[in-house]
Backbone as JSON, one array per atom type, in Angstrom:
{
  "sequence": "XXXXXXXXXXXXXXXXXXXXXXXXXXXXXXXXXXXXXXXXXXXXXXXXXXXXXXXXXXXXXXXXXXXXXXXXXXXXXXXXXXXXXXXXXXXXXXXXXXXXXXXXXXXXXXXXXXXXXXXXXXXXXXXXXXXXXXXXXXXXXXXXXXX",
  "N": [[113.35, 99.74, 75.26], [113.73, 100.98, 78.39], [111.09, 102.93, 80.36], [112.15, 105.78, 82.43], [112.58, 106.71, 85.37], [110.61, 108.3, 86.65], [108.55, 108.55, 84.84], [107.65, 105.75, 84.67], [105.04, 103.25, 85.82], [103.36, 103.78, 88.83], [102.66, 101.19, 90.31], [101.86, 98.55, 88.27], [100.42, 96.15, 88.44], [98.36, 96.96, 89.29], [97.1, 98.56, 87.26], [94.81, 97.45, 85.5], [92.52, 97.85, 87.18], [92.37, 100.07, 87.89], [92.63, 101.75, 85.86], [89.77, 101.28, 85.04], [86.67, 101.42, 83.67], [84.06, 102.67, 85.6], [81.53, 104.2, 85.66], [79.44, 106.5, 83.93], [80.32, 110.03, 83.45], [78.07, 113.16, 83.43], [78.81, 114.27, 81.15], [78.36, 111.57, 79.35], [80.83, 110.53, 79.15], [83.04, 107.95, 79.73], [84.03, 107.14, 83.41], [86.77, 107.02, 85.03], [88.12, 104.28, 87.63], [90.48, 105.39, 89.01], [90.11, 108.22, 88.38], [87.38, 108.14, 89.98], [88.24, 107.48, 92.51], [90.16, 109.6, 92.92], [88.28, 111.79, 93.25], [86.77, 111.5, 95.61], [88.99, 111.97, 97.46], [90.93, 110.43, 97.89], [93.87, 108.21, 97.91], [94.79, 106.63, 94.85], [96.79, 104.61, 94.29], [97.17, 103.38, 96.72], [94.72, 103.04, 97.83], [93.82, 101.24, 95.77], [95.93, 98.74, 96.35], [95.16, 98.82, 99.38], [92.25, 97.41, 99.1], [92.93, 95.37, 97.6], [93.9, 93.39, 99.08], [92.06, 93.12, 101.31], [89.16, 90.09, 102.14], [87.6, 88.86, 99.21], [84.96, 89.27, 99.58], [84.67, 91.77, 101.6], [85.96, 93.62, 100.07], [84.62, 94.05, 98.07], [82.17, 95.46, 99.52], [83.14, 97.83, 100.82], [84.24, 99.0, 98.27], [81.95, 99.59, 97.53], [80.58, 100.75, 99.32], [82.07, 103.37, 98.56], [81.91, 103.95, 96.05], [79.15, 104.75, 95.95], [79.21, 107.19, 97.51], [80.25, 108.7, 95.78], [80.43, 112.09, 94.47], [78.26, 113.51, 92.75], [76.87, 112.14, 91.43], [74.55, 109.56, 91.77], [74.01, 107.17, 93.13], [72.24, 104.01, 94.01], [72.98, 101.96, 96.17], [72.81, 99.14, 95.81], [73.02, 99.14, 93.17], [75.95, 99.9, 93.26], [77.01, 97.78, 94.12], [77.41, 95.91, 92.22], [78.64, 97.3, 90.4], [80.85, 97.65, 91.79], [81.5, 94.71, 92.28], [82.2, 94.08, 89.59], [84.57, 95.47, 89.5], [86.37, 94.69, 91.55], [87.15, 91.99, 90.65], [89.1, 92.6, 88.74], [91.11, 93.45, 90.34], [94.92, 92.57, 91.29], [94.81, 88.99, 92.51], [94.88, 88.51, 96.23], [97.86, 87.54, 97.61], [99.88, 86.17, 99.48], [103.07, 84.82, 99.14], [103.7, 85.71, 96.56], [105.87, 88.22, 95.25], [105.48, 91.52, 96.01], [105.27, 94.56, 94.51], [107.51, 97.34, 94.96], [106.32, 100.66, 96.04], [106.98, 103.65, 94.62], [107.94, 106.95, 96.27], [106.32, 109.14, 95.25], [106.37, 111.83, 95.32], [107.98, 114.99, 95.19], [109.92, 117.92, 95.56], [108.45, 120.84, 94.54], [109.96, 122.31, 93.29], [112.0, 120.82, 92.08], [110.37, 119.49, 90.26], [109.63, 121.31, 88.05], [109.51, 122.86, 84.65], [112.81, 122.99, 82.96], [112.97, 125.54, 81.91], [110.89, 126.98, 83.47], [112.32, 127.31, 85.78], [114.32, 128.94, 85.03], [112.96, 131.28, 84.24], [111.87, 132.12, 86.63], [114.06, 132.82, 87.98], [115.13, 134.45, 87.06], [113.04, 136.97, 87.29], [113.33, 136.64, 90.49], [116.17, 138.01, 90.54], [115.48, 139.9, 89.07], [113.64, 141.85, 90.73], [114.99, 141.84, 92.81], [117.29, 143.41, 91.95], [115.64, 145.55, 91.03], [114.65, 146.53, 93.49], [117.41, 146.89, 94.93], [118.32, 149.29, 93.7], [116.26, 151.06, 94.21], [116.55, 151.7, 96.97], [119.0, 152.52, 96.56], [118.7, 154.79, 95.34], [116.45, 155.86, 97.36], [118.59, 155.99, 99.77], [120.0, 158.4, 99.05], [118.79, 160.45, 98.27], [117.62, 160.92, 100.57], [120.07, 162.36, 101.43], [122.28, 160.68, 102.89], [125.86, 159.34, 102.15]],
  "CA": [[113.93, 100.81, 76.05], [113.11, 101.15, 79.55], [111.35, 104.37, 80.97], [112.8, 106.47, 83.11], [112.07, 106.38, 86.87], [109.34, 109.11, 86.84], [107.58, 107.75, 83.34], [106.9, 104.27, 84.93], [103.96, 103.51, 86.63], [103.67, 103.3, 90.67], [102.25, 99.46, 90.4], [101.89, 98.19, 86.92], [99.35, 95.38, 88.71], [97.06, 97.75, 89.39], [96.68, 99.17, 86.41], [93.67, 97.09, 85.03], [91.73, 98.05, 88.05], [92.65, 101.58, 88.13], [91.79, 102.2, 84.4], [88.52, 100.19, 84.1], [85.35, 102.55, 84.07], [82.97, 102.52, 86.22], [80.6, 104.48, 85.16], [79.8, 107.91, 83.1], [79.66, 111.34, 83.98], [77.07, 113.99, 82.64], [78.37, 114.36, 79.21], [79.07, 110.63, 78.84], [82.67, 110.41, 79.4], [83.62, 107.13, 80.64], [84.83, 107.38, 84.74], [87.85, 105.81, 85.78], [88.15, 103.82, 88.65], [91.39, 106.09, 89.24], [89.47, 109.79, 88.97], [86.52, 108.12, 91.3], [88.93, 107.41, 94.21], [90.64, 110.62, 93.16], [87.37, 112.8, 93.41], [86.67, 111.41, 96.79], [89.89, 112.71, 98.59], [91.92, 109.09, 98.2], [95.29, 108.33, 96.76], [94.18, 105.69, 94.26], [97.52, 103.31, 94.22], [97.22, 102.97, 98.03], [93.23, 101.92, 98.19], [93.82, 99.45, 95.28], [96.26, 97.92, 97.08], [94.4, 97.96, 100.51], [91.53, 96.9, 98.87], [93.42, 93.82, 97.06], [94.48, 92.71, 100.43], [91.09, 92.31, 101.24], [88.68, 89.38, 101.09], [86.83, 89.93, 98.12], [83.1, 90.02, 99.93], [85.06, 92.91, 102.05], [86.79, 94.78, 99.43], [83.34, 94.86, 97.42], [81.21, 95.91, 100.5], [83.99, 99.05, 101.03], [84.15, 99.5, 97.42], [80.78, 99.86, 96.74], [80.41, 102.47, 99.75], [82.89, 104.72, 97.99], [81.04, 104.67, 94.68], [77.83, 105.72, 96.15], [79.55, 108.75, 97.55], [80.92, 109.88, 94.7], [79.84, 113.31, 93.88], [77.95, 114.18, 91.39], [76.22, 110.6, 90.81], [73.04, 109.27, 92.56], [73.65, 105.35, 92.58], [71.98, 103.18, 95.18], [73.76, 100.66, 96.86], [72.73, 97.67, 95.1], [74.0, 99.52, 91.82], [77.14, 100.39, 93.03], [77.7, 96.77, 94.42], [77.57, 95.56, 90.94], [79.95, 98.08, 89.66], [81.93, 97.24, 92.53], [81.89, 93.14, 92.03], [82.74, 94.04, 88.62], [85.7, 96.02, 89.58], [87.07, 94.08, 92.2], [87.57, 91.04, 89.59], [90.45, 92.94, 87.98], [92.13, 93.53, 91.3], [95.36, 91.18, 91.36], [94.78, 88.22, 93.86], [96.14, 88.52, 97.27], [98.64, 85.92, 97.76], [101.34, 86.45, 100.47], [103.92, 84.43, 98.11], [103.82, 87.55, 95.68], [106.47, 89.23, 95.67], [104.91, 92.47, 96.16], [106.14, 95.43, 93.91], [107.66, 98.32, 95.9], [105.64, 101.74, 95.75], [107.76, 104.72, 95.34], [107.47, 108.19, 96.47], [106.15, 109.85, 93.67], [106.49, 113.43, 95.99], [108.98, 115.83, 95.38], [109.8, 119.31, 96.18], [107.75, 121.28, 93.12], [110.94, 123.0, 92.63], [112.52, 119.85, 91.44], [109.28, 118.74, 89.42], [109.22, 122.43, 87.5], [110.17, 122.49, 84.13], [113.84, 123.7, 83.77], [112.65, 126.61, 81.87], [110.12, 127.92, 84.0], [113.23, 127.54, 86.67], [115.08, 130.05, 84.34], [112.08, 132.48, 84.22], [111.68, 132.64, 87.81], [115.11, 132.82, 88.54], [115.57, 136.09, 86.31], [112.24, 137.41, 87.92], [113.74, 136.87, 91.36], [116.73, 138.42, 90.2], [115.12, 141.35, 88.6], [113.27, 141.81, 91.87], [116.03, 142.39, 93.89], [117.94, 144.31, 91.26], [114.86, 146.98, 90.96], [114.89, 146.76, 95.12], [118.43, 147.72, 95.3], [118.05, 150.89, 93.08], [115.0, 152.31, 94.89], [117.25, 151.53, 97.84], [119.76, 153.37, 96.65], [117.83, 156.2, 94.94], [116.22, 156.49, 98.65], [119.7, 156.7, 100.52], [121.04, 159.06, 98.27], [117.58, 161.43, 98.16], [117.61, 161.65, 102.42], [121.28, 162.81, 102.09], [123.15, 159.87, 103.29], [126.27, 159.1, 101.57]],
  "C": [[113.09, 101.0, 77.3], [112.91, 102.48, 80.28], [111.92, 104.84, 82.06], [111.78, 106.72, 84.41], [110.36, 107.17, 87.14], [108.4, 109.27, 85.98], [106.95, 106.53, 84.2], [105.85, 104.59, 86.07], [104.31, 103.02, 88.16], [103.44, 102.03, 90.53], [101.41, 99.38, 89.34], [100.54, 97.31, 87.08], [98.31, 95.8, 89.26], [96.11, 98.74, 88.55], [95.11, 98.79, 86.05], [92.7, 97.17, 85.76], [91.46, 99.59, 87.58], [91.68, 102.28, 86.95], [90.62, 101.69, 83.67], [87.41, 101.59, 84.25], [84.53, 101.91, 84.88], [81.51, 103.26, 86.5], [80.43, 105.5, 84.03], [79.66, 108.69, 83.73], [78.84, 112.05, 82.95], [77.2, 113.81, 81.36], [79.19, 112.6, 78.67], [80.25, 109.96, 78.3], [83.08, 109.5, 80.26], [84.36, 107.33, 82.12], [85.49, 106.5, 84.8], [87.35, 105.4, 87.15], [89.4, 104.83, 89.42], [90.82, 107.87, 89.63], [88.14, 109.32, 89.72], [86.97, 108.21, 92.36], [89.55, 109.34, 94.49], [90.19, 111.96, 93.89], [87.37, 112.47, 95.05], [88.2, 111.3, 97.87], [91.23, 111.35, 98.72], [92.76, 108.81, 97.11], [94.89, 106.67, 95.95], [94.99, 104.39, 94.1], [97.18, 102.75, 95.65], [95.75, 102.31, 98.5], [93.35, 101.14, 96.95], [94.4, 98.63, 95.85], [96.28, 97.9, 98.49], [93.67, 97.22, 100.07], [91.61, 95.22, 98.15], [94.11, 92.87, 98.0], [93.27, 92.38, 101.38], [90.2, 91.04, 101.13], [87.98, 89.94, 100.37], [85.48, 90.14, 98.49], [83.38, 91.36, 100.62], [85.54, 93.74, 101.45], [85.61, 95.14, 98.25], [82.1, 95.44, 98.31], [81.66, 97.73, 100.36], [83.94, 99.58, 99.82], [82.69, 100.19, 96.71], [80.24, 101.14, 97.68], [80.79, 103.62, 99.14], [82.32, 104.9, 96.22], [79.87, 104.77, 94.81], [77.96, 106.67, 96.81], [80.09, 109.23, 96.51], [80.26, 111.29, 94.14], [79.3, 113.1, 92.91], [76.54, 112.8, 90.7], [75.95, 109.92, 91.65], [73.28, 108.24, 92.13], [73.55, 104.75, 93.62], [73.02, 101.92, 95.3], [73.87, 99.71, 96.21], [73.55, 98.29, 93.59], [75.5, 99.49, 92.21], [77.9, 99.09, 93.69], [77.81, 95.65, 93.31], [78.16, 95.93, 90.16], [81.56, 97.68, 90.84], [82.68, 95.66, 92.55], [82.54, 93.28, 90.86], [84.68, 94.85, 88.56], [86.74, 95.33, 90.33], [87.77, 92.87, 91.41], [88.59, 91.82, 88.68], [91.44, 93.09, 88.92], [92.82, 91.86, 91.17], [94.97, 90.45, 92.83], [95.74, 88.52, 94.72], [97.55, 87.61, 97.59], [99.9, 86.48, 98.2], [102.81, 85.75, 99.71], [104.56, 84.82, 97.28], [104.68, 87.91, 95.66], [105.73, 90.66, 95.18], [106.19, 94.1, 95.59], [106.38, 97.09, 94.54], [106.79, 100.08, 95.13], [106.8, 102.48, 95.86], [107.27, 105.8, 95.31], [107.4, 108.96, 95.45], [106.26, 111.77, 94.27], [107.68, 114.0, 95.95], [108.75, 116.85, 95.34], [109.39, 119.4, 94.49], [109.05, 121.84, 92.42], [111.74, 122.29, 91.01], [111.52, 119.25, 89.84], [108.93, 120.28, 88.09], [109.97, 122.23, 85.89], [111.89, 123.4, 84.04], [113.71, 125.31, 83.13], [111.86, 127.91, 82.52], [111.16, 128.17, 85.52], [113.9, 129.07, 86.24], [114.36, 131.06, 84.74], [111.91, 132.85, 86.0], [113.2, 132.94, 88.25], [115.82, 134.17, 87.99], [114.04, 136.88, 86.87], [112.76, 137.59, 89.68], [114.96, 138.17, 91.11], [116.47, 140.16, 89.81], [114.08, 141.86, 89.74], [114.5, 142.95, 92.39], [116.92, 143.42, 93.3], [116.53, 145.96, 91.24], [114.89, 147.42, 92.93], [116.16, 147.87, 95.57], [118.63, 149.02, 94.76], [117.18, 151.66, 93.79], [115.55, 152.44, 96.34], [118.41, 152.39, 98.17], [119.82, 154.68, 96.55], [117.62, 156.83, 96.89], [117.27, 157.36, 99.57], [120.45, 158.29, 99.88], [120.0, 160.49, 98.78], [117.33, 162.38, 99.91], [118.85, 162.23, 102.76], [122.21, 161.61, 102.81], [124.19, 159.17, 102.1], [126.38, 157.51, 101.01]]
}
């Protein structure tokens, strides 16, 4: 059975990159390669696949900058170009031949992305809004004498 458009993953061939660790945090909780890019402000399908378009001495130079900024975790250069050689070796090869698997817009209005119950609840909160509005509305007109 095949999932449904917003189950499947953005690029399937980037998975084994994405989800490798690359290091720990404090309480020894494996880091993705996915919440490192995440922490540092970058959408993580879009720098694997810059970075796999790369050669690979350039996409482990760049990679290894961005895991010695990572918050929180003090790793010199030379460390983090050894976590980075190791990471880059799961990125798929470049190869213009490829057919290259289309990204889609995973952005939609929140409205759309809500579940449909919490649609309901706001939608009887709006509702009951405007219904207590129009009473104190009317109370008012009525209270200053206007028919």
């Amino acid at each position: 059975m095949a999932l449904r458009g917003s189950f499947r993953p953005l690029r399937p061939d980037l998975d084994n990159f994405l989800f490798a660790a690359v290091g720990a945090e404090q309480d020894r909780i494996p880091l993705s390669m996915l919440s490192a890019l995440t922490r540092l402000g970058l959408d993580p399908w879009d720098e694997a696949g810059r970075l796999s378009s790369l050669s690979k001495r350039e996409a482990i130079e760049q990679l290894a900058r961005l895991i010695a900024e990572l918050p929180g975790a003090c790793r010199p250069l030379p460390e983090a170009r050894g976590i980075a050689s190791a990471s880059i070796e799961r990125l798929p090869k470049h190869d213009s031949d490829r057919a290259v698997l289309p990204v889609r817009n995973r952005r939609r209005r929140p409205w759309r992305t809500m579940p449909r119950l919490s649609q309901f609840w706001i939608f009887l909160l709006v509702l009951g809004a405007a219904a207590l509005f129009s009473i104190i509305l009317h109370s008012f007109s009525f209270g200053m004498g206007f028919p």
